[in-house]
N, C-alpha and C positions, 0 to 999 in steps of 0.2 A: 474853844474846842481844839484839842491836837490835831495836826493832819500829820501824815507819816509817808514815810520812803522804804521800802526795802530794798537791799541792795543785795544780790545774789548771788555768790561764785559756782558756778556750775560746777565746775571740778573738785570742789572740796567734799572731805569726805565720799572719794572716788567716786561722785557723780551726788550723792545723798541727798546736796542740801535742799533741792531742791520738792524730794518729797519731804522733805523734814518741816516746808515752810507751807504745803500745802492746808494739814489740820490747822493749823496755827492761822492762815489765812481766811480760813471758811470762821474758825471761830471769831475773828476779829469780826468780819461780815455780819456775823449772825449779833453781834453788839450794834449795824449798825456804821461800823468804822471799814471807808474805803482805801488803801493802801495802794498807791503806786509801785509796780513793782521796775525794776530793771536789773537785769543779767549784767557781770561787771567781764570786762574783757582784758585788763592787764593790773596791774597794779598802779599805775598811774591815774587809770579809769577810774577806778573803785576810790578813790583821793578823790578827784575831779571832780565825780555822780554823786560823793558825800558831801563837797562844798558847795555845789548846785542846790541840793537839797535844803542844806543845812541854812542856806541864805535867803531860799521862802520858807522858813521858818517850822519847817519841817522836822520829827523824831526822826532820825534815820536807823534805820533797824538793820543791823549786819548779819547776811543770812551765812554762815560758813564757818571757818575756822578762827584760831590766833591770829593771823596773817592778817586776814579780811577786817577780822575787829581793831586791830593794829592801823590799815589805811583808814578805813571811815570814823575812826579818833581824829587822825589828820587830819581828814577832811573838816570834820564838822569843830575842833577846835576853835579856828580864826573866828568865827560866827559866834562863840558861845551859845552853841547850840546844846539838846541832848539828845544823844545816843540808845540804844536796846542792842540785845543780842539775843537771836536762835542759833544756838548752838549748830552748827552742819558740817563740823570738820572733823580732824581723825583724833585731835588731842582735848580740844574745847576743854583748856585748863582754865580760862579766866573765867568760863560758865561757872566752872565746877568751885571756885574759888570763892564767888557771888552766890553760890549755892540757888540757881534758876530752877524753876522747878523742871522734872523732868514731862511729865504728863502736857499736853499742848493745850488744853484747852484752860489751864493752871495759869501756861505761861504766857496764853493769850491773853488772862483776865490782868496779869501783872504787868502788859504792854499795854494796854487799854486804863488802869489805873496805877499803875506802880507809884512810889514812892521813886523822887528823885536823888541817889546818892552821889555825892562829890568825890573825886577820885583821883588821887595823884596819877599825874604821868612820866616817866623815863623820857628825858630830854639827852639824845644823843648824837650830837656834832650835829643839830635842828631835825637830827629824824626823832620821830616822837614811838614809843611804847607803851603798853600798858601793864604788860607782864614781867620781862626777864630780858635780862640781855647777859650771855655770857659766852665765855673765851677758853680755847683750852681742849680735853677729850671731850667736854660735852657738845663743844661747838664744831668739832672732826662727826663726832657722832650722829650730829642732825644733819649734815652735811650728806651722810650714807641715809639716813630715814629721806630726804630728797631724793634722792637716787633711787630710792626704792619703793614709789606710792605705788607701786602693784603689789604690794604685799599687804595685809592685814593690820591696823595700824598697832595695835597691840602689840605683833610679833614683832613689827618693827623696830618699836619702842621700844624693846626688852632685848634684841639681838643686835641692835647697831652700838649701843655703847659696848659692850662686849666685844667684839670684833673693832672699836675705836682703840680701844684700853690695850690691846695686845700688842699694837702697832705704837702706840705713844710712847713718848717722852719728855718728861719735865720740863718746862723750862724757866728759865729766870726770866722774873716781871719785875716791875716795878709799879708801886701801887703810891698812888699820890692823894692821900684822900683829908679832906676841909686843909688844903695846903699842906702838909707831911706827908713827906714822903719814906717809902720805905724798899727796897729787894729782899727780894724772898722768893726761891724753888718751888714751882708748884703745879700742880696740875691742871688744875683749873679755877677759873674766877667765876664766879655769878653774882652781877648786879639787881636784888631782885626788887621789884614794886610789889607783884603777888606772890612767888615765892612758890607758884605751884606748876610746874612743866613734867615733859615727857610719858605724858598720858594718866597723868593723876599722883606724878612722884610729887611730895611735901620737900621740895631740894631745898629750901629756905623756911621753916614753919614759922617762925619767928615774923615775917615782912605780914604787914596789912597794907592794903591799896587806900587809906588816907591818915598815913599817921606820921606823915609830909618829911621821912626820910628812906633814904637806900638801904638795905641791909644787904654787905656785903661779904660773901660766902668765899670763902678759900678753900682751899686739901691741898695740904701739904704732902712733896716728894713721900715716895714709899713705896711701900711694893705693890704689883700691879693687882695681886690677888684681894690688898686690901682695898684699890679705886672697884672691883668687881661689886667687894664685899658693902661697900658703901653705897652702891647701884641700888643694890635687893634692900638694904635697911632704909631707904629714902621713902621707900612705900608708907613708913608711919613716922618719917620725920628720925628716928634710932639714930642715925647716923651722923646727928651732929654730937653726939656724946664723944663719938671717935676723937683723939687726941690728934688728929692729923687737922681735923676740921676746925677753924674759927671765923666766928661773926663780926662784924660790928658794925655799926650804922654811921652813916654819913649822910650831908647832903651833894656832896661830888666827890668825885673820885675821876682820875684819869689813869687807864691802863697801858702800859708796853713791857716789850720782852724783846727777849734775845733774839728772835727771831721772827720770822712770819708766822703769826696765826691767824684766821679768819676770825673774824665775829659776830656772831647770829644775835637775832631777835626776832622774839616770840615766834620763831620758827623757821625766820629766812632770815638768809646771808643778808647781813649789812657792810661790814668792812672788814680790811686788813689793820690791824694796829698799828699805831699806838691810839685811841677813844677814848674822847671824855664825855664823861655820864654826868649830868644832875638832874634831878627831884625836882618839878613844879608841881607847886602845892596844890592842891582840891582844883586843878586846873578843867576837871571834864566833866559833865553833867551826866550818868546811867540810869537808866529805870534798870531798878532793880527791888528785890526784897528787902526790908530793910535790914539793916549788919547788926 
């Protein structure tokens, strides 16, 4: 029989998650299933409290956002343990990506029986991802969505690349990907595993979380009206038709550029470049629906 952990960020989704985890916990109850729960207090914590767990052989359940599901991967990788997600953050793109149900007593019966999917993860200089790692305005842009969780995440979402984009400027990278390397102008990079950020933008539609490679997303120099114009078309995926935009899949890739830019993952600052990304295969265990 499963035993289970929840792991809880209080503050995600500006205080949320934690009504978010309450239906969801009475319904596990009413199964029957008692659930440890514990409040995560840094990011190291939430690491920490998921490798604790994950080592009495414990489901560890991430009650929050990207961030939160991003450390209790970490944590409970080393163990090959398996993981769940309650959605409780402001973007909950990898929910939406796994297609969880929304209704709790749904998503309680799929914590309780789910199918186990295998899932690659973003291996970046040993910090692990689930989702997206990318460089560039979109990584200036989440940088201001940090700055700003008193706002609405949605308006967030929608007005910090906008106010990113006015203020940027190209620069030269250099993309080194399965050993070839190559320079090229450009706005931005995205490393993607699911391919779905910024509160439900399709920025990668092409990447699946176990088809054991990176798809990697470029925009090329251009005018700024058209990095806008490829914001609003990301909502159904349109905007890889754009001729600024190219794909291509790898299993690593390493990024640098001309200059300093930060690099975010799945939603927090990880590093200054130069980052090298690869793909470990079906490396993490999710209850989830089946794909």
């Amino acid at each position: 029989m499963r035993t289970y952990t929840a792991l809880i960020n209080p503050i995600s989704g500006g205080g949320r998650a934690l009504s978010r985890w309450r239906p969801i916990s009475d319904a596990l109850a009413a199964r029957g299933i008692h659930v440890k729960v514990e409040m995560t207090r840094s990011q190291q914590h939430a690491v920490e409290a998921a490798a604790a767990a994950a080592q009495r052989g414990d489901v560890v359940i991430a009650v929050g956002g990207d961030g939160l599901v991003r450390d209790v991967a970490a944590g409970v990788l080393p163990a090959g343990a398996t993981m769940a997600i309650v959605p409780g953050g402001r973007g909950n793109d990898l929910a939406r990506k796994l297609e969880l149900p929304a209704d709790p007593h749904r998503l309680a019966a799929m914590i309780a029986g789910g199918v186990v999917r295998r899932l690659d993860v973003i291996d970046a200089g040993g910090h692990v991802a689930l989702g997206n790692l990318y460089v560039g305005v979109d990584s200036v842009a989440n940088e201001a969505i940090n700055n700003n969780r008193w706002l609405p995440g949605l308006l967030v979402y929608r007005l910090a690349p906008i106010g990113a984009v006015l203020r940027w400027k190209a620069a030269e990278y250099t993309l080194t990907e399965d050993g070839s390397a190559r320079t090229v102008r450009l706005h931005t990079v995205v490393v993607a595993n699911s391919g779905s950020y910024g509160h439900g933008l399709k920025i990668v539609p092409s990447a699946e979380l176990d088809d054991g490679l990176l798809h990697v997303l470029t925009v090329a120099d251009g005018p700024r009206r058209k990095v806008i114009e490829f914001m609003s078309q990301a909502k159904t995926g349109k905007h890889v038709e754009n001729s600024t935009v190219a794909i291509r899949t790898v299993t690593q890739v390493t990024i640098s550029a001309d200059r300093p830019i930060p690099v975010y993952v799945d939603g927090d600052y990880l590093c200054e470049l130069p980052v090298t990304v690869t793909v470990r295969r079906s490396a993490l265990d999710m209850l989830a629906p089946q794909a």
